[in-house]
Predicted model as a PDB file, atoms N, CA, C, CB and O in Angstrom, pLDDT in the B-factor column:
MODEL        1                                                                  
ATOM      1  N   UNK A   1     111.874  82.089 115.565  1.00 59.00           N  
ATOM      2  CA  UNK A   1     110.527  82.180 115.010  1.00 59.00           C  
ATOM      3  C   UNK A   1     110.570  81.914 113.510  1.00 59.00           C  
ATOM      4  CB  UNK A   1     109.903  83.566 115.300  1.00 59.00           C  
ATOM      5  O   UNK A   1     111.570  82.377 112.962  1.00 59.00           O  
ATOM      6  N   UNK A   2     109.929  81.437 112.928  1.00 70.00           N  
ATOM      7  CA  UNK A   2     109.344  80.880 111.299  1.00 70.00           C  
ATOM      8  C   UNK A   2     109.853  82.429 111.010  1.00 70.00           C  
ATOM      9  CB  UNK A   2     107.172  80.307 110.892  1.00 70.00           C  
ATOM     10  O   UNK A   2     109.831  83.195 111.974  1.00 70.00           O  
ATOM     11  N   UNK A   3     110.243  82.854 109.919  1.00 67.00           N  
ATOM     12  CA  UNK A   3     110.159  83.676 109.486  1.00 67.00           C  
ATOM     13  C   UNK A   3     108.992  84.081 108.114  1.00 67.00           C  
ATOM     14  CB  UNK A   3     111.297  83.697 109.442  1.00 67.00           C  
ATOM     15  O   UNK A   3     108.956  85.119 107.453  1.00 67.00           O  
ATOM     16  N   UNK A   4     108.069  82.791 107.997  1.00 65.00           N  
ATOM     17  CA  UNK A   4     107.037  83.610 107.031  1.00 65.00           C  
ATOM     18  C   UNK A   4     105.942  83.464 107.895  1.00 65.00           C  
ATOM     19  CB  UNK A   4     106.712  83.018 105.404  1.00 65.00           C  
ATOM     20  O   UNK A   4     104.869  83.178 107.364  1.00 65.00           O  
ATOM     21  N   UNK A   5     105.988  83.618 109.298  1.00 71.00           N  
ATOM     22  CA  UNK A   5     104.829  84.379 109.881  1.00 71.00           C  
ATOM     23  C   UNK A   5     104.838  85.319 110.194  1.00 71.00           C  
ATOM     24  CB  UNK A   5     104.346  84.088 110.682  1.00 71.00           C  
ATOM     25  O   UNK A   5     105.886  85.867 109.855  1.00 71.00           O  
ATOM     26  N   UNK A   6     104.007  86.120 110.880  1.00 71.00           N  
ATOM     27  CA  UNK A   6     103.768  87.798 111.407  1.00 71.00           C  
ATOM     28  C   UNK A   6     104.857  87.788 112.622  1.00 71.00           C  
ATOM     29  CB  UNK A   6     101.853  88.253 112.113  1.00 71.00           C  
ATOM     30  O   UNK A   6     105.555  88.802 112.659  1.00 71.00           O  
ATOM     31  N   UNK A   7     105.163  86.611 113.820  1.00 76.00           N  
ATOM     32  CA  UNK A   7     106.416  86.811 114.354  1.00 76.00           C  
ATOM     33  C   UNK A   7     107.382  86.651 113.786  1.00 76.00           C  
ATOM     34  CB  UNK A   7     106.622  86.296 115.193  1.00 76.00           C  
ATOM     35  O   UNK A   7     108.321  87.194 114.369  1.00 76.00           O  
ATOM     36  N   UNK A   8     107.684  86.107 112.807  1.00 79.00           N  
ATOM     37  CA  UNK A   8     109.083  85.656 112.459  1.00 79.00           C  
ATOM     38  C   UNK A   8     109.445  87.281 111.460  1.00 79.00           C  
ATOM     39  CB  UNK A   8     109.090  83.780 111.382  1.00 79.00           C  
ATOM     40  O   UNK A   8     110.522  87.854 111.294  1.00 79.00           O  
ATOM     41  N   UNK A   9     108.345  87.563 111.058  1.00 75.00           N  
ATOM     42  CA  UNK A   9     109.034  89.155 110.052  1.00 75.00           C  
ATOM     43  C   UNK A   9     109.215  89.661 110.826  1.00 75.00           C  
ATOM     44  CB  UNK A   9     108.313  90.203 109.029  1.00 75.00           C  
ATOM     45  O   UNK A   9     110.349  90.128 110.715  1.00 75.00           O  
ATOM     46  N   UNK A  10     108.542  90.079 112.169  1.00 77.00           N  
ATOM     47  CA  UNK A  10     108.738  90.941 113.378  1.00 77.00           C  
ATOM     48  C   UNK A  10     110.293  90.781 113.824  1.00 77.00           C  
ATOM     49  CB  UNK A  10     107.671  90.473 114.624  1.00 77.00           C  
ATOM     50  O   UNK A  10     111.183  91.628 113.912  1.00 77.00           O  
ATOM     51  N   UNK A  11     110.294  89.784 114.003  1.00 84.00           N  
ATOM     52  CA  UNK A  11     112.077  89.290 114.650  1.00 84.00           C  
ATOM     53  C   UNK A  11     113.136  89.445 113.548  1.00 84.00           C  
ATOM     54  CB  UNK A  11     112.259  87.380 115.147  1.00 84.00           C  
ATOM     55  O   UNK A  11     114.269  89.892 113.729  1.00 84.00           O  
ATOM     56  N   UNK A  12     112.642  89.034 112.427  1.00 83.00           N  
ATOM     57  CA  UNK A  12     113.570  89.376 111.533  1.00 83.00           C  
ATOM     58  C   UNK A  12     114.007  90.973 110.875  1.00 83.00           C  
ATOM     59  CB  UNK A  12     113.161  88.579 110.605  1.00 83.00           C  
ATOM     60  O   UNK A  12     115.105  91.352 110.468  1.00 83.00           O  
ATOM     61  N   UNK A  13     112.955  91.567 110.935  1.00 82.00           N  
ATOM     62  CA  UNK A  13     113.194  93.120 110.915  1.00 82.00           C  
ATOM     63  C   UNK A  13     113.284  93.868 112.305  1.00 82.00           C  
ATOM     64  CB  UNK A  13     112.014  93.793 110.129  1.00 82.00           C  
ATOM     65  O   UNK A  13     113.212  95.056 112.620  1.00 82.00           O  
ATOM     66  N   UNK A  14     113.403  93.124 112.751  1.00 87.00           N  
ATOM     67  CA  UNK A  14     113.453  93.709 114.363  1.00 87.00           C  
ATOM     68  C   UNK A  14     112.766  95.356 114.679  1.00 87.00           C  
ATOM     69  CB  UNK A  14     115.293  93.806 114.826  1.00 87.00           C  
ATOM     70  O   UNK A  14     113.245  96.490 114.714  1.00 87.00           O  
ATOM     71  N   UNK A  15     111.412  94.771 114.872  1.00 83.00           N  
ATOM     72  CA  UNK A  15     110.199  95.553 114.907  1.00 83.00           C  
ATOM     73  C   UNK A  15     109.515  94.936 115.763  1.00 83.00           C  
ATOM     74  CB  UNK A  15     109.478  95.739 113.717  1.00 83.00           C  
ATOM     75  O   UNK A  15     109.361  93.718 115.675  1.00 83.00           O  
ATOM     76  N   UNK A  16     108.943  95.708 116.814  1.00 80.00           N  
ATOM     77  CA  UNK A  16     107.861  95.886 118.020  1.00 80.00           C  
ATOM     78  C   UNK A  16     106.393  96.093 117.734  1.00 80.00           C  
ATOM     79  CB  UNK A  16     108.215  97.088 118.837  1.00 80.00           C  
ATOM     80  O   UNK A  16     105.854  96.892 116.969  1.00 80.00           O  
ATOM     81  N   UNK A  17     105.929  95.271 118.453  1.00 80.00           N  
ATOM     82  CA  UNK A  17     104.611  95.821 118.539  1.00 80.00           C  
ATOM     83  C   UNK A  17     103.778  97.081 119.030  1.00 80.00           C  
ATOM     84  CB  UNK A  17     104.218  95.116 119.025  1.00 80.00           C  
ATOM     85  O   UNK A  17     102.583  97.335 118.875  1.00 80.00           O  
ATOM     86  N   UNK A  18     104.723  97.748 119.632  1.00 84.00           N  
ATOM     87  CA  UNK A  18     104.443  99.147 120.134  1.00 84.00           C  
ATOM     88  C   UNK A  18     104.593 100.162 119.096  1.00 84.00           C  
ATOM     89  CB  UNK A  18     105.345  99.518 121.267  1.00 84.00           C  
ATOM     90  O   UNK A  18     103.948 101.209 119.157  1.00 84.00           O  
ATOM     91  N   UNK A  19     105.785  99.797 117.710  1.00 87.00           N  
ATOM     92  CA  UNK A  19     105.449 100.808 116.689  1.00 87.00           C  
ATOM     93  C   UNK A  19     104.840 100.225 115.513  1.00 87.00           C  
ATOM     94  CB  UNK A  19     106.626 101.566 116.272  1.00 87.00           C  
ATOM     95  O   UNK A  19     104.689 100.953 114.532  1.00 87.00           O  
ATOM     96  N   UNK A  20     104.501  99.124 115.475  1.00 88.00           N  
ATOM     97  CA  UNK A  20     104.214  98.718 114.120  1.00 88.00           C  
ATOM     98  C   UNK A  20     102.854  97.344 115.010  1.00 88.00           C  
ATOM     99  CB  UNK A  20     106.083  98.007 112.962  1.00 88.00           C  
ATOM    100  O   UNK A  20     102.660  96.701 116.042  1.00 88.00           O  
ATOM    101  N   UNK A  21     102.042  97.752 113.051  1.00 88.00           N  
ATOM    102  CA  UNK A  21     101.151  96.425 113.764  1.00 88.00           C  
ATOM    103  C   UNK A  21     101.477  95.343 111.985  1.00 88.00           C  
ATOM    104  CB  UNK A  21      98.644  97.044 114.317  1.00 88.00           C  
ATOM    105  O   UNK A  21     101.605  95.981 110.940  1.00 88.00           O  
ATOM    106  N   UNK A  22     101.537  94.146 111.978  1.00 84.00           N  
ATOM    107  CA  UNK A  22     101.954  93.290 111.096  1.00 84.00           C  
ATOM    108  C   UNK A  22     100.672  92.536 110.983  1.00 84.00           C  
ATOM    109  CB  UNK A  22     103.215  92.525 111.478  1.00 84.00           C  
ATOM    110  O   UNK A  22     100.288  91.714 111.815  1.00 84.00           O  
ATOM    111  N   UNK A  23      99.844  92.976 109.563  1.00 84.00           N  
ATOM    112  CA  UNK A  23      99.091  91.931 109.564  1.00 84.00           C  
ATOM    113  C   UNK A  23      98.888  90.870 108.480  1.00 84.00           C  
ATOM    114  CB  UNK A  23      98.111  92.387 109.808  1.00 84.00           C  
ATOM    115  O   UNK A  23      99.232  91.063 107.314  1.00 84.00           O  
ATOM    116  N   UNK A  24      98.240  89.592 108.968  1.00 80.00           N  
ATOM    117  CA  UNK A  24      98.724  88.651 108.460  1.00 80.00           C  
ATOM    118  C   UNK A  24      98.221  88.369 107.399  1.00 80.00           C  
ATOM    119  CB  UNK A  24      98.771  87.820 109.100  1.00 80.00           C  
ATOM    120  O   UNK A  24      97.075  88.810 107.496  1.00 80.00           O  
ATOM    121  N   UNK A  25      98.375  87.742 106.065  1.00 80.00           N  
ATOM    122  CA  UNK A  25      97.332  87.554 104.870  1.00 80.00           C  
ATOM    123  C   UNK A  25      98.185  87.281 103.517  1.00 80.00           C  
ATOM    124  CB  UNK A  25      96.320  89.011 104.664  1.00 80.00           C  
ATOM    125  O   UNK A  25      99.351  86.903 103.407  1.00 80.00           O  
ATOM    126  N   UNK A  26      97.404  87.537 102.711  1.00 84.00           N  
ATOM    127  CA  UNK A  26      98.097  87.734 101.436  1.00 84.00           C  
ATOM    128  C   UNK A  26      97.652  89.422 100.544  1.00 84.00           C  
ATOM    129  CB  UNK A  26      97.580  86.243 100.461  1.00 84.00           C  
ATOM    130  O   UNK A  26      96.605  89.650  99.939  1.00 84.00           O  
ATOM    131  N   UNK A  27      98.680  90.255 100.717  1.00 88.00           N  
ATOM    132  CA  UNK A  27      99.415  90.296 101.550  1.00 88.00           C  
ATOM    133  C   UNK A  27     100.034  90.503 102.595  1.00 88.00           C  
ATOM    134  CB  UNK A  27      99.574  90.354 101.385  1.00 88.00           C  
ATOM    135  O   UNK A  27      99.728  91.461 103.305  1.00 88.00           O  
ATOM    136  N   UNK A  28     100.859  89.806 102.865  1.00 86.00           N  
ATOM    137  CA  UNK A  28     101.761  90.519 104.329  1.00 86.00           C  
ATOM    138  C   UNK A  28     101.496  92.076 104.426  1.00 86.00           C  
ATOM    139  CB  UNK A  28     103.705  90.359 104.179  1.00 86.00           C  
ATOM    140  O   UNK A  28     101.954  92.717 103.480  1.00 86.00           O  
ATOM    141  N   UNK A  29     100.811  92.825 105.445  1.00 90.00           N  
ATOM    142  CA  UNK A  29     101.443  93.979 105.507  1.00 90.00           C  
ATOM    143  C   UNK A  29     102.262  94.700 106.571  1.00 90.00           C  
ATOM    144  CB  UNK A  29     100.669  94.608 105.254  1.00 90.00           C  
ATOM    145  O   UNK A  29     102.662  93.660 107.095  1.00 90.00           O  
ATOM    146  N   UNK A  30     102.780  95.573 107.242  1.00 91.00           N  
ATOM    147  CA  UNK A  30     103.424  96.081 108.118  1.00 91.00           C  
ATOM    148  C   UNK A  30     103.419  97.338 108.008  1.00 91.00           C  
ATOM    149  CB  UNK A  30     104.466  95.652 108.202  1.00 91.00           C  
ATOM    150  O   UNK A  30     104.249  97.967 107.352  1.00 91.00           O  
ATOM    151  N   UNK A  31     102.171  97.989 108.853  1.00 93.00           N  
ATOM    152  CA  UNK A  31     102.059  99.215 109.111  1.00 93.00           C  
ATOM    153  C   UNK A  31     102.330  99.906 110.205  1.00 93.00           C  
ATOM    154  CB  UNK A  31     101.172  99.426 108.905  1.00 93.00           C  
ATOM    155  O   UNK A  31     102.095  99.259 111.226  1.00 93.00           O  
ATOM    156  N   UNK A  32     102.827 101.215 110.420  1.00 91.00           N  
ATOM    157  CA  UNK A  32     103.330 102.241 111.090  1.00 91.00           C  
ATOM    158  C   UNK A  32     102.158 102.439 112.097  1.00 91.00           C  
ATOM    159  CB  UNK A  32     103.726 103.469 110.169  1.00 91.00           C  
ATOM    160  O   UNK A  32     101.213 103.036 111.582  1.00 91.00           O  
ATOM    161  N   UNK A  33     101.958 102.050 113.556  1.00 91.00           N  
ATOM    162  CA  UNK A  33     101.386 102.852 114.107  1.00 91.00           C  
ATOM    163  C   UNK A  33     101.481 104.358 114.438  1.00 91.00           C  
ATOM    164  CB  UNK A  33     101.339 102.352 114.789  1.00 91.00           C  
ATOM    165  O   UNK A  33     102.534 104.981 114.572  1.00 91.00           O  
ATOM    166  N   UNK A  34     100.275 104.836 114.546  1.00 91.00           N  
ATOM    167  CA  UNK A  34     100.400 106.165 114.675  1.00 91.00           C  
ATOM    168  C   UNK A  34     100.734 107.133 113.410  1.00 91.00           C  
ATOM    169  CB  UNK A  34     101.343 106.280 115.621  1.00 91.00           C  
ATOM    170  O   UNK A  34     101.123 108.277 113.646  1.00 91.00           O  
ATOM    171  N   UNK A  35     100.600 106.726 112.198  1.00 94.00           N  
ATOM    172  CA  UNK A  35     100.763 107.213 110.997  1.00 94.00           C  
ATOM    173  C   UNK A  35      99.489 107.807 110.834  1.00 94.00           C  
ATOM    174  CB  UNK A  35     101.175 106.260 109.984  1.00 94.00           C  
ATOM    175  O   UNK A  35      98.468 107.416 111.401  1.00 94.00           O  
ATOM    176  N   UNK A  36      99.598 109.141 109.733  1.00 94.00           N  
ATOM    177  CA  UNK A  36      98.322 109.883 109.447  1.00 94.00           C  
ATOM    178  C   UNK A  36      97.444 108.563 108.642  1.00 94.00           C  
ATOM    179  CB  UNK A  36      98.640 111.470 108.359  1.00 94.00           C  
ATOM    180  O   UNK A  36      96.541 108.059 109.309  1.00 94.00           O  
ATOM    181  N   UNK A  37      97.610 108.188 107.699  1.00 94.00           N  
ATOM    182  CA  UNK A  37      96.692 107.016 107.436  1.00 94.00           C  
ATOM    183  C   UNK A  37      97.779 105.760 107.008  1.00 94.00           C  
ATOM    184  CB  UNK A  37      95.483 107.425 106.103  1.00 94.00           C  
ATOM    185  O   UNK A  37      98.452 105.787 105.977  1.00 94.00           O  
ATOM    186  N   UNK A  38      97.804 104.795 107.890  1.00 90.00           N  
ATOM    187  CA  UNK A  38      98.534 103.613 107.921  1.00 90.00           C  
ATOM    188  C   UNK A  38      98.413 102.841 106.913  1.00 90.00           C  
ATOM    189  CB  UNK A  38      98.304 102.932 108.896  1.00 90.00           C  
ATOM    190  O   UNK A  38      99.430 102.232 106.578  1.00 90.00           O  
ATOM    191  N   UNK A  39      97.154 102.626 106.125  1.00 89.00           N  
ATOM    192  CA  UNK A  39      97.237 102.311 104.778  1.00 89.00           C  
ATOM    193  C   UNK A  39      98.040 102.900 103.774  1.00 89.00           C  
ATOM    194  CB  UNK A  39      96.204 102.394 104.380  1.00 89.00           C  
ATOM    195  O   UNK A  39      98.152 102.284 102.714  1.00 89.00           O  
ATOM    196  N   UNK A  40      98.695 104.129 103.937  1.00 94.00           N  
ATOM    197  CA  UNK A  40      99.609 105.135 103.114  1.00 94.00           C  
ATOM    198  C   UNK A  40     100.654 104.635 104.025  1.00 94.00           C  
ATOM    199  CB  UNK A  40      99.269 106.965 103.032  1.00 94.00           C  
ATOM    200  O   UNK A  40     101.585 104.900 103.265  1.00 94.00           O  
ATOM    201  N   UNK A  41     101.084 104.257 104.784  1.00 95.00           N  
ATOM    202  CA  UNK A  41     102.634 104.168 105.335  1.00 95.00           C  
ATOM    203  C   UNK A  41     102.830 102.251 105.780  1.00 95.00           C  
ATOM    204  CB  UNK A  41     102.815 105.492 107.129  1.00 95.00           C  
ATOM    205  O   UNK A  41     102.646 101.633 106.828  1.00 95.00           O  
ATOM    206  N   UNK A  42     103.247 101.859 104.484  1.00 94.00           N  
ATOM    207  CA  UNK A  42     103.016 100.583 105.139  1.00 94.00           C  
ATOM    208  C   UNK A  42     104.038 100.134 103.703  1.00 94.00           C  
ATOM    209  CB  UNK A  42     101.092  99.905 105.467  1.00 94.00           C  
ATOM    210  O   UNK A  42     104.335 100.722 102.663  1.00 94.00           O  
ATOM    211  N   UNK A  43     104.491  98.275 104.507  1.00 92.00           N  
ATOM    212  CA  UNK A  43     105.531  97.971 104.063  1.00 92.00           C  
ATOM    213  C   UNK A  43     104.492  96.783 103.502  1.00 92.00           C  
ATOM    214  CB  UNK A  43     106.891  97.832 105.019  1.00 92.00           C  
ATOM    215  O   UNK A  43     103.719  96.222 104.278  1.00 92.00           O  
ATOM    216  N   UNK A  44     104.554  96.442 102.010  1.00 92.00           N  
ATOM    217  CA  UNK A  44     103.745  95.241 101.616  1.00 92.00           C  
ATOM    218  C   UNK A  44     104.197  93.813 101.198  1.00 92.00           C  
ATOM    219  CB  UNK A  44     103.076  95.632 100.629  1.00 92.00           C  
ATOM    220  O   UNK A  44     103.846  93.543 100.049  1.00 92.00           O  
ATOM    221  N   UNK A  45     104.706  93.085 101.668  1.00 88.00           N  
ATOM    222  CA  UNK A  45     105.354  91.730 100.900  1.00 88.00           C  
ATOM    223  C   UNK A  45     104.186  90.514 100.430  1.00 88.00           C  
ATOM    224  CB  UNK A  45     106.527  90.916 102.100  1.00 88.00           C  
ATOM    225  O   UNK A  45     103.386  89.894 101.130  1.00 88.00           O  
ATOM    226  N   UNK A  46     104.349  90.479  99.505  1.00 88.00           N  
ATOM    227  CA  UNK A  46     103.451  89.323  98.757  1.00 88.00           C  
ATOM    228  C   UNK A  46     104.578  88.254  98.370  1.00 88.00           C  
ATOM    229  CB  UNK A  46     102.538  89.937  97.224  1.00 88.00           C  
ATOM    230  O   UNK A  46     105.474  88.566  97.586  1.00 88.00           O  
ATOM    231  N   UNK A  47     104.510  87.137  98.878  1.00 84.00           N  
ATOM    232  CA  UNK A  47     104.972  85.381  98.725  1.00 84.00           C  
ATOM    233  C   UNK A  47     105.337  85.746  97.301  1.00 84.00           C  
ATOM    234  CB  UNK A  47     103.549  83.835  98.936  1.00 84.00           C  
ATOM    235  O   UNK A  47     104.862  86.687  96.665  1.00 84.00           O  
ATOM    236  N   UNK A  48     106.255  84.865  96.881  1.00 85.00           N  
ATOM    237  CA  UNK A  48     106.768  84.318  95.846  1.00 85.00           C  
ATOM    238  C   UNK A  48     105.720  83.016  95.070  1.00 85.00           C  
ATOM    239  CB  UNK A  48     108.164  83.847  96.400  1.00 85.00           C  
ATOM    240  O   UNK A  48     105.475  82.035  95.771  1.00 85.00           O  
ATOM    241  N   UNK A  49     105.190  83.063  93.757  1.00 85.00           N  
ATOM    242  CA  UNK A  49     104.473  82.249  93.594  1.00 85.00           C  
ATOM    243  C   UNK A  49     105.144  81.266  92.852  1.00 85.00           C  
ATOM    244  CB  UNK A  49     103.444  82.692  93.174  1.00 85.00           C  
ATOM    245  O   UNK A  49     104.504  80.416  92.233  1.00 85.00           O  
ATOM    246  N   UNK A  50     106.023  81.287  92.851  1.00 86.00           N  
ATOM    247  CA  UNK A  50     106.955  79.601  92.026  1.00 86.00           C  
ATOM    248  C   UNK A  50     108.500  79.987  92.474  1.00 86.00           C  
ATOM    249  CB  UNK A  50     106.903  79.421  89.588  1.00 86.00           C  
ATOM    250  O   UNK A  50     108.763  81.005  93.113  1.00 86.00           O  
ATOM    251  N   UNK A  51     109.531  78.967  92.018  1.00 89.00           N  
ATOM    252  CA  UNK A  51     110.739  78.675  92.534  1.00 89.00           C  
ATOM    253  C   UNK A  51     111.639  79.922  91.408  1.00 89.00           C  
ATOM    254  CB  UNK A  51     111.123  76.770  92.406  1.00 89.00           C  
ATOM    255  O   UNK A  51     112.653  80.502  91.795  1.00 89.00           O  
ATOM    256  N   UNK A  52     110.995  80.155  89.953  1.00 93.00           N  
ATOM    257  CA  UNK A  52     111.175  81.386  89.104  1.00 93.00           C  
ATOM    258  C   UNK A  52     111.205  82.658  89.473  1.00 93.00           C  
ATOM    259  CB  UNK A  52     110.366  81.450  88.312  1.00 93.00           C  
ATOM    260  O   UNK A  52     112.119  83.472  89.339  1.00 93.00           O  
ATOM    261  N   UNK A  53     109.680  82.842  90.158  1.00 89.00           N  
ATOM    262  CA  UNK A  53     109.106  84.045  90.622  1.00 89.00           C  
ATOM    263  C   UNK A  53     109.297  84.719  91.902  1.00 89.00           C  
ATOM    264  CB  UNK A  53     107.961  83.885  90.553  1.00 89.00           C  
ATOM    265  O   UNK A  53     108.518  84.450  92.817  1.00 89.00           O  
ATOM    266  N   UNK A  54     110.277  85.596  92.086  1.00 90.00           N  
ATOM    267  CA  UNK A  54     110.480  86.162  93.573  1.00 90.00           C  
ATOM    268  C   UNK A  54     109.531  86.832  94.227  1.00 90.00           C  
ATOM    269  CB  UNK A  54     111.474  87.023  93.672  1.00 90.00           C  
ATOM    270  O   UNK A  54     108.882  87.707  93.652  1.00 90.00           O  
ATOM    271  N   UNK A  55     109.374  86.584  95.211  1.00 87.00           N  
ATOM    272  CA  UNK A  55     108.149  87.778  96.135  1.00 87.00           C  
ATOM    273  C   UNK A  55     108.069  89.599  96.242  1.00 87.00           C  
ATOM    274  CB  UNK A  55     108.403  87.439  97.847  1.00 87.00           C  
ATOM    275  O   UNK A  55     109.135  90.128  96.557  1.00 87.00           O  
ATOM    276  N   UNK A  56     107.363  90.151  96.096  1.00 91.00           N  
ATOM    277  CA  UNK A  56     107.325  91.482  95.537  1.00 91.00           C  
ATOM    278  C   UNK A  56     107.025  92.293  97.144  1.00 91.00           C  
ATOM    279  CB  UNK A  56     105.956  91.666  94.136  1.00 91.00           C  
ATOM    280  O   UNK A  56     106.133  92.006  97.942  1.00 91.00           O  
ATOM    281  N   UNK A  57     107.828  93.107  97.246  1.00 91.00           N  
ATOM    282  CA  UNK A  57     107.637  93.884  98.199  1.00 91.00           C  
ATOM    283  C   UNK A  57     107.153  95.656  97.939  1.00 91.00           C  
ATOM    284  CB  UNK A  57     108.891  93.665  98.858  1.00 91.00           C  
ATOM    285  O   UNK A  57     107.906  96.331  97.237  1.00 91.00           O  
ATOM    286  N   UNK A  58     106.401  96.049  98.296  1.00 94.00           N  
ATOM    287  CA  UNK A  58     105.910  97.979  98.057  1.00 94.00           C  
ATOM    288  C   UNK A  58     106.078  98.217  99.148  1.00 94.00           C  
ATOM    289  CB  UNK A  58     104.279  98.658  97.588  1.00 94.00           C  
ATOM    290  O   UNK A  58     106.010  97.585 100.202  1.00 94.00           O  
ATOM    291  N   UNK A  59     106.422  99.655  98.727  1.00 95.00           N  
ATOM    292  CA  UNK A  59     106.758 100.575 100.342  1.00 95.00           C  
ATOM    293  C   UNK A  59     105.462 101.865 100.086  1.00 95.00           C  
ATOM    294  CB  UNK A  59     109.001 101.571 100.451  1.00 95.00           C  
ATOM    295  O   UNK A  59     105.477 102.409  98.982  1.00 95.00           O  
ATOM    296  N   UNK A  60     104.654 102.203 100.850  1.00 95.00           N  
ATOM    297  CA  UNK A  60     103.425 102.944 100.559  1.00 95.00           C  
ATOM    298  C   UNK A  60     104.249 103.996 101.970  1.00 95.00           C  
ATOM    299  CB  UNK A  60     101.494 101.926 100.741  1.00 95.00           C  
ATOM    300  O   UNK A  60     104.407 103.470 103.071  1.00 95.00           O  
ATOM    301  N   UNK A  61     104.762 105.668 101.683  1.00 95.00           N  
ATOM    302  CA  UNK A  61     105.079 106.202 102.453  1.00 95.00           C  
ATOM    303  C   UNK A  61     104.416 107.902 102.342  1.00 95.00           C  
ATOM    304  CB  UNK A  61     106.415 105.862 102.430  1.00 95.00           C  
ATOM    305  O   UNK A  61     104.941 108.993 102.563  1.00 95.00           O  
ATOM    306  N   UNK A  62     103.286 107.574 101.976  1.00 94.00           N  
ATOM    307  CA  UNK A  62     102.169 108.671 101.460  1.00 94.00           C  
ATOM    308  C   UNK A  62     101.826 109.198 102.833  1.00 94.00           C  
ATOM    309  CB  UNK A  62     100.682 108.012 100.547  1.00 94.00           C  
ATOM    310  O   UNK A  62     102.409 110.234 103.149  1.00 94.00           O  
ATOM    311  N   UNK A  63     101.152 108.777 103.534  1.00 93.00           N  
ATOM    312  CA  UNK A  63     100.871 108.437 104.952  1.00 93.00           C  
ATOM    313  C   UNK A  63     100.954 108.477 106.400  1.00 93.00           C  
ATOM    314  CB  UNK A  63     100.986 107.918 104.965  1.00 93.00           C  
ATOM    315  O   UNK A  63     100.202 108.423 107.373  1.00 93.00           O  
ATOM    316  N   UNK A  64     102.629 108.637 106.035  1.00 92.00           N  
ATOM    317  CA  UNK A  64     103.485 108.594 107.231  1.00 92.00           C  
ATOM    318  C   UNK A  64     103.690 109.958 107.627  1.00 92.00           C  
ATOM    319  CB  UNK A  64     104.821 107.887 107.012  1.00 92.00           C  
ATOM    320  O   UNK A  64     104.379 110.218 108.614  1.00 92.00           O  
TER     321      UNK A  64                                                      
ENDMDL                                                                          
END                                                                             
């Protein structure tokens, strides 16, 4: 799977759809199903915007 789509992060972090839902955008997010509020427990990756600039990832574990 591509790894900069919603399957390819899935496969690459080897994560299910039964605990996590991955949604797609800018940004990427990957939240915890079943978390007290999933917006607080969620993994955030935002793209890299030039060949300089690396992509920024937050971990939001308020939530969980």
């Amino acid at each position: 799977a591509d790894a900069s789509t919603p399957n390819g992060i899935m496969a690459a972090a080897q994560i299910n759809e039964a605990d996590y839902t991955v949604n797609d955008g800018e940004p990427l997010t990957v939240q915890a199903d079943g978390a007290t509020n999933p917006a607080n427990c969620q993994v955030e990756y935002n793209q890299a915007t030039g060949t300089d600039t690396p992509p920024t990832i937050n971990v939001s574990t308020g939530g969980c």
